[in-house]
C-alpha positions as CSV (number, residue, x, y, z in Angstrom):
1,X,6.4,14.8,20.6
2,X,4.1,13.8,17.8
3,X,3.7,10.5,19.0
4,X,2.8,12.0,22.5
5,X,0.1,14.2,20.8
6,X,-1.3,11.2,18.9
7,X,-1.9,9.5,22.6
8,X,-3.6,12.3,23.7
9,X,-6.1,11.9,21.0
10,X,-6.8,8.1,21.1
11,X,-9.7,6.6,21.5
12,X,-11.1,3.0,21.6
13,X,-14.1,2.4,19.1
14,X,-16.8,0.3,20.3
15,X,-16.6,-2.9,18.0
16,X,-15.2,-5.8,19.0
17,X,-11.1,-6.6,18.5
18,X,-10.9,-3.0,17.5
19,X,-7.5,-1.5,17.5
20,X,-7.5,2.0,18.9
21,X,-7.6,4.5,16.2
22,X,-6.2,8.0,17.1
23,X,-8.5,10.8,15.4
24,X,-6.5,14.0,14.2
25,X,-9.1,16.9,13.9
26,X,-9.1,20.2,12.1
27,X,-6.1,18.8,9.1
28,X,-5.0,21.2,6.5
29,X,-3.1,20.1,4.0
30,X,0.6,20.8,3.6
31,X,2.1,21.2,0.0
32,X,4.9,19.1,-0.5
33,X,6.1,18.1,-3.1
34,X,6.0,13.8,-2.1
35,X,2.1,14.8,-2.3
36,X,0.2,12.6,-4.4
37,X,-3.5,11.1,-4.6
38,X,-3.6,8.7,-1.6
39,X,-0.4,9.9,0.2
40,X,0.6,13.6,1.7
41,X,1.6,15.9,4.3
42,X,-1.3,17.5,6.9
43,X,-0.6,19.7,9.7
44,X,-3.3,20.6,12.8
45,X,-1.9,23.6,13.6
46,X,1.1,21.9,15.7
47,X,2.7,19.0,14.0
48,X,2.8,17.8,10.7
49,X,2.4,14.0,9.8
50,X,2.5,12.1,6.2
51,X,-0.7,9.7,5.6
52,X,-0.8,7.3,3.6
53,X,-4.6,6.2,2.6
54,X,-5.7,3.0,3.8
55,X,-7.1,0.4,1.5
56,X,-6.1,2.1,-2.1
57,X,-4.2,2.7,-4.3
58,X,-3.5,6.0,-6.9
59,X,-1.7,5.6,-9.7
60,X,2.2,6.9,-9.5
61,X,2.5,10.5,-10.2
62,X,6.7,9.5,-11.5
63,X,8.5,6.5,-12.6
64,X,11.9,7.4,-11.8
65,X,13.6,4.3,-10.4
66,X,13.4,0.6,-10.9
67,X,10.9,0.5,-8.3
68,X,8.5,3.1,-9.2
69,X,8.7,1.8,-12.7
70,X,7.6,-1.9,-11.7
71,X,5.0,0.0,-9.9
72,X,3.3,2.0,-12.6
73,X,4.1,-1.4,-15.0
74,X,1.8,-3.5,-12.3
75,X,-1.1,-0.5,-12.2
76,X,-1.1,-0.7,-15.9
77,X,-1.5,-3.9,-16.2
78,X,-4.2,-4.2,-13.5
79,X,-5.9,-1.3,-15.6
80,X,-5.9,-2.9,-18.8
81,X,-3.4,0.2,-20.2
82,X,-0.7,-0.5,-22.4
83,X,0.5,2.9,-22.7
84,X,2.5,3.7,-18.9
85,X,2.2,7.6,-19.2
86,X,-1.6,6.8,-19.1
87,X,-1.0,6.1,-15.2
88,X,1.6,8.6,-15.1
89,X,-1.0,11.2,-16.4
90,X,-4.1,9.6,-13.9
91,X,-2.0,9.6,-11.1
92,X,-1.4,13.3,-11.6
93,X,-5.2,14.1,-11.4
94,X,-5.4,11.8,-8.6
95,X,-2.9,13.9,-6.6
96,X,-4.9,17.4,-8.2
97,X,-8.3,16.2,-6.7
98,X,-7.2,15.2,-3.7
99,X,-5.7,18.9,-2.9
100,X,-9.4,20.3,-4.3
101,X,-11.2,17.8,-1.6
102,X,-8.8,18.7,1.0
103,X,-8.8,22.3,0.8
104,X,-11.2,23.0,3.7
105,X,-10.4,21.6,7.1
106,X,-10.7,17.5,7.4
107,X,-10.6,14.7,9.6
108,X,-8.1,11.6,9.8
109,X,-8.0,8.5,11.5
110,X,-4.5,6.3,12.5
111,X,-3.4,3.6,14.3
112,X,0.2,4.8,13.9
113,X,1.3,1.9,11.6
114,X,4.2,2.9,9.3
115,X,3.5,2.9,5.7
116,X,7.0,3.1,4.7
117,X,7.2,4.5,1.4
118,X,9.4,6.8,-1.2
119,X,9.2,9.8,0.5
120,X,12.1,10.8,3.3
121,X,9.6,11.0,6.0
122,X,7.7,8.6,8.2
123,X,4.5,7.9,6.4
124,X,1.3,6.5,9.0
125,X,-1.4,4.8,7.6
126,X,-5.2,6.8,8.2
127,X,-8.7,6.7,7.0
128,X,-9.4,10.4,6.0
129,X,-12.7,12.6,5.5
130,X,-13.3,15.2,3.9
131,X,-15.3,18.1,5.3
132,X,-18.3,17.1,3.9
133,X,-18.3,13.7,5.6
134,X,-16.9,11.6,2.6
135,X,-14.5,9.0,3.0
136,X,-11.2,10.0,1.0
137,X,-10.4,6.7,-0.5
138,X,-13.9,5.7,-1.2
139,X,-14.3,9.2,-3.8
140,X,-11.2,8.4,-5.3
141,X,-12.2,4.8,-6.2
142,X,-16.1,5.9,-7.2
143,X,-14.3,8.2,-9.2
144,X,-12.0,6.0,-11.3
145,X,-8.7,8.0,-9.7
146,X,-7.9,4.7,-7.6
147,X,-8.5,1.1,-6.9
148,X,-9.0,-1.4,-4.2
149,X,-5.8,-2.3,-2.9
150,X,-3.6,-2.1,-0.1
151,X,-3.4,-3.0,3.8
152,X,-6.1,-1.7,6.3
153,X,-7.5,-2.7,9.6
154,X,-11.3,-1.9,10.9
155,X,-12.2,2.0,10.1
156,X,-13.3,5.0,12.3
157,X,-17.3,3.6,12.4
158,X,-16.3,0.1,13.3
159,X,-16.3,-1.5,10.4
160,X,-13.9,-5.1,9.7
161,X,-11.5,-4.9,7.1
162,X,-12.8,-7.4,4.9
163,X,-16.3,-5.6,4.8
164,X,-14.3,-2.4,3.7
165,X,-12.4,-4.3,0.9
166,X,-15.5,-5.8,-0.2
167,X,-17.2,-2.5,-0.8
168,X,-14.6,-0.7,-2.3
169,X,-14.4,-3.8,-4.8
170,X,-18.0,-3.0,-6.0
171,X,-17.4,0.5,-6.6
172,X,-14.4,0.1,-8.4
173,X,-16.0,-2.5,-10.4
174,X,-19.0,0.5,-10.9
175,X,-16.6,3.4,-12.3
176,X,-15.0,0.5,-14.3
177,X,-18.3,0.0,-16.2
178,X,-19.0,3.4,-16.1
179,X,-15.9,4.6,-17.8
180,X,-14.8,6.8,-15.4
181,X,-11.3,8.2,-14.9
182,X,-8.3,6.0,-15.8
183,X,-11.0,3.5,-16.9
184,X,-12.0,5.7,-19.5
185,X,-8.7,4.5,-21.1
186,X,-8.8,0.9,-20.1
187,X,-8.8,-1.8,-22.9
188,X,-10.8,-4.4,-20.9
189,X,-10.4,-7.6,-23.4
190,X,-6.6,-6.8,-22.5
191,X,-7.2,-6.9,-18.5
192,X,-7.7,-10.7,-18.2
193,X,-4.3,-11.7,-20.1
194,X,-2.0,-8.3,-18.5
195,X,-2.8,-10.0,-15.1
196,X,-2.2,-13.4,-15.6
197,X,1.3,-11.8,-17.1
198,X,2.4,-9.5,-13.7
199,X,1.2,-12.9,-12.2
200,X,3.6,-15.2,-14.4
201,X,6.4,-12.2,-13.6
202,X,5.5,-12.6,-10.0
203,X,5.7,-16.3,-10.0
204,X,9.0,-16.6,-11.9
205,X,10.8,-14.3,-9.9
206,X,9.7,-16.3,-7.2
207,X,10.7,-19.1,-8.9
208,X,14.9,-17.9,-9.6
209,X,14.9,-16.6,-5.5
210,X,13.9,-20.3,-4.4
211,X,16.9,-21.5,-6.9
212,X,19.1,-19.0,-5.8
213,X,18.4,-20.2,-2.1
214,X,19.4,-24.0,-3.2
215,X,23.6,-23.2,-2.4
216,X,24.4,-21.3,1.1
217,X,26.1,-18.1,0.2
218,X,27.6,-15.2,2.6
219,X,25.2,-12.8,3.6
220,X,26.6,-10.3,1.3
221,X,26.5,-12.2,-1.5
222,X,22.9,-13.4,-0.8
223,X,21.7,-9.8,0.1
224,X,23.0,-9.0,-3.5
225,X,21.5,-11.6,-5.7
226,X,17.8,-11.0,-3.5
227,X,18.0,-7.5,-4.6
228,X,18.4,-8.4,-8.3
229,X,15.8,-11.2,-7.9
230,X,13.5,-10.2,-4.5
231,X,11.4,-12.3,-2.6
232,X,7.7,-12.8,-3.1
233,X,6.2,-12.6,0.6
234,X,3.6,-14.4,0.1
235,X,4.4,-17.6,-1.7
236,X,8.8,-17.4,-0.4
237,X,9.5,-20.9,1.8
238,X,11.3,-20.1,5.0
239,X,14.5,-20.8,3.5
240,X,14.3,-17.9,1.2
241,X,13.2,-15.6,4.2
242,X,15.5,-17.2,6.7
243,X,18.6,-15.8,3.6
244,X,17.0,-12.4,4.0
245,X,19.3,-10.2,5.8
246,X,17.9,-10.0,9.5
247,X,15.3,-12.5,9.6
248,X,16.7,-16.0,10.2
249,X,14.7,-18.8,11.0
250,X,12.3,-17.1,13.7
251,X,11.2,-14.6,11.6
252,X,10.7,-16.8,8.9
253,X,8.6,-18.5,10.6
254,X,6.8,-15.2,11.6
255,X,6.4,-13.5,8.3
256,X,4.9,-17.1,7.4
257,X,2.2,-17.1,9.7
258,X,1.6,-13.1,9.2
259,X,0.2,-14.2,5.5
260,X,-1.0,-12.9,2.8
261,X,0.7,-9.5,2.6
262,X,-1.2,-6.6,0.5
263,X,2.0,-4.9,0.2
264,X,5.7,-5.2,1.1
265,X,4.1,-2.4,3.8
266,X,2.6,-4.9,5.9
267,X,5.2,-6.7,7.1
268,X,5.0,-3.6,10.0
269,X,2.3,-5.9,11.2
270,X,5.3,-8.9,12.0
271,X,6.0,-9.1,15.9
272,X,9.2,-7.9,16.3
273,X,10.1,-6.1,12.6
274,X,9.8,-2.3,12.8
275,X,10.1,0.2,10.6
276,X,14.1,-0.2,10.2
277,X,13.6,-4.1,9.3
278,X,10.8,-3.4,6.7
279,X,13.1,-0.4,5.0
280,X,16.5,-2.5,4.9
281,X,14.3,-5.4,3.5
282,X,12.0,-3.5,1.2
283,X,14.3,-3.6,-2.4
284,X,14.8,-6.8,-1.7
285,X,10.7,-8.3,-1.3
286,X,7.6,-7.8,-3.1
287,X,4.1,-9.1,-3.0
288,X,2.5,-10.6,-5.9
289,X,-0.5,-8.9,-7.7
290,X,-3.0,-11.2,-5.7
291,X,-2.2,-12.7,-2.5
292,X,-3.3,-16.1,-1.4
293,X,-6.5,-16.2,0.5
294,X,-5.6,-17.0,4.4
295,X,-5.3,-20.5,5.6
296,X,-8.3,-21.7,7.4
């Protein structure tokens, strides 16, 4: 049904290579308590769907599994915070301004595209603005409430992705200089060196999978040891993916060419992998901080 409803709203943007983006009119927002600042429940008077911000990122509202934790570990050290309840606390203002800028009627754009995530329903990916015309994401990152990160595709006014990225990189660098929100609380002679580290953490993990990948095990045993150790998307040879439980060679080979990965999200973007393939695989991937710029 709600995949029927979003057909009957899509329509094809004028720029060029555009995929169709569905536009869901007249939103409210639906307290839940998944909600946070780039990722929560709307309803348009029929359905309800979960959207999950393109392009940024909010800092966790929790850290209350092994992967949430590595998550608020990575914003702090992109933020240049030592202190992790620091993003706890940010990310709880994040989610508080988003319900004040959403608490009149809004508009959202989606291509449908999973963003898999930790709440139990099916997230989409949208581009959402407010009732007075403001791009969601964009506020939040002028504001110092999130940054510039995360998968996207061209926007509602025909704009590439790259453009996008490019902006909201200068206006998070603004609020940075300005001091505003969580960079208020940044240490920025600490930002340099906490990056190179998630980096370094990044690289060796990447570094025990390809060792790990040296003897043939069973699949069960493999599955196991990834899981302790997962595989970094974008720098994993097609040995390590082929081990992955699912993939084999073809994929390998597919996930390869689909580089770099913003988040372990993307790999919805892989021919063939859908949302069942990207949630049995996602404790046992990551992407590093920075992804490799594509081949030319």
């Amino acid at each position: 049904m709600k995949t029927l409803l979003l057909l009957a709203f899509t329509f094809a943007l004028t720029a060029s290579g555009q995929t169709d983006l569905v536009k869901l009119a007249d939103l409210r927002l639906v307290a839940s308590a998944s909600n946070d600042g780039d990722s929560f429940t709307v309803n348009d008077g029929t359905e309800e769907y979960h959207l999950r911000l393109y392009l940024v990122d909010a800092p966790e509202t929790v850290a209350a599994d092994p992967a949430l934790a590595r998550r608020v570990r990575e914003q702090s050290r992109y933020f240049g915070v030592t202190d992790p309840s620091i993003i706890v606390h940010f990310g709880t203002l994040a989610a508080a301004r988003t319900r004040e800028l959403l608490s009149t009627p809004f508009t959202a754009y989606t291509t449908n595209a999973s963003a898999l995530g930790r709440s139990a329903d099916q997230r989409i990916y949208a581009f959402v603005v407010t009732s007075e015309g403001n791009d969601l994401g964009e506020q939040l990152v002028r504001e110092g409430l999130a940054r510039a990160f995360g998968s996207g595709c061209v926007n509602y006014a025909g704009i590439p992705q790259a453009e996008q990225r490019a902006k909201l990189t200068d206006v998070e660098l603004s609020a940075g200089l300005a001091r505003r929100g969580i960079w208020a609380k940044s240490q920025p002679e600490l930002i340099a060196a906490q990056r190179a580290a998630e980096r370094a953490d990044a690289a060796e993990l990447a570094t025990i999978s390809r060792q790990a990948s040296v003897t043939p095990l069973s699949p069960l045993s493999s599955a196991a040891l990834t899981a302790a150790n997962p595989v970094d998307l974008n720098s994993a040879t097609a040995a390590q993916l082929d081990g992955l439980p699912g993939i084999g060679p073809a994929f390998a080979k597919r996930i390869i060419a689909a580089r770099p990965f913003a988040s372990v999200d993307d790999l919805d973007r892989v021919p063939g992998l859908g949302a069942a393939s990207v949630a049995r695989l996602r404790s046992l991937v990551f992407v590093s901080m920075e992804a490799p710029a594509p081949a030319k």
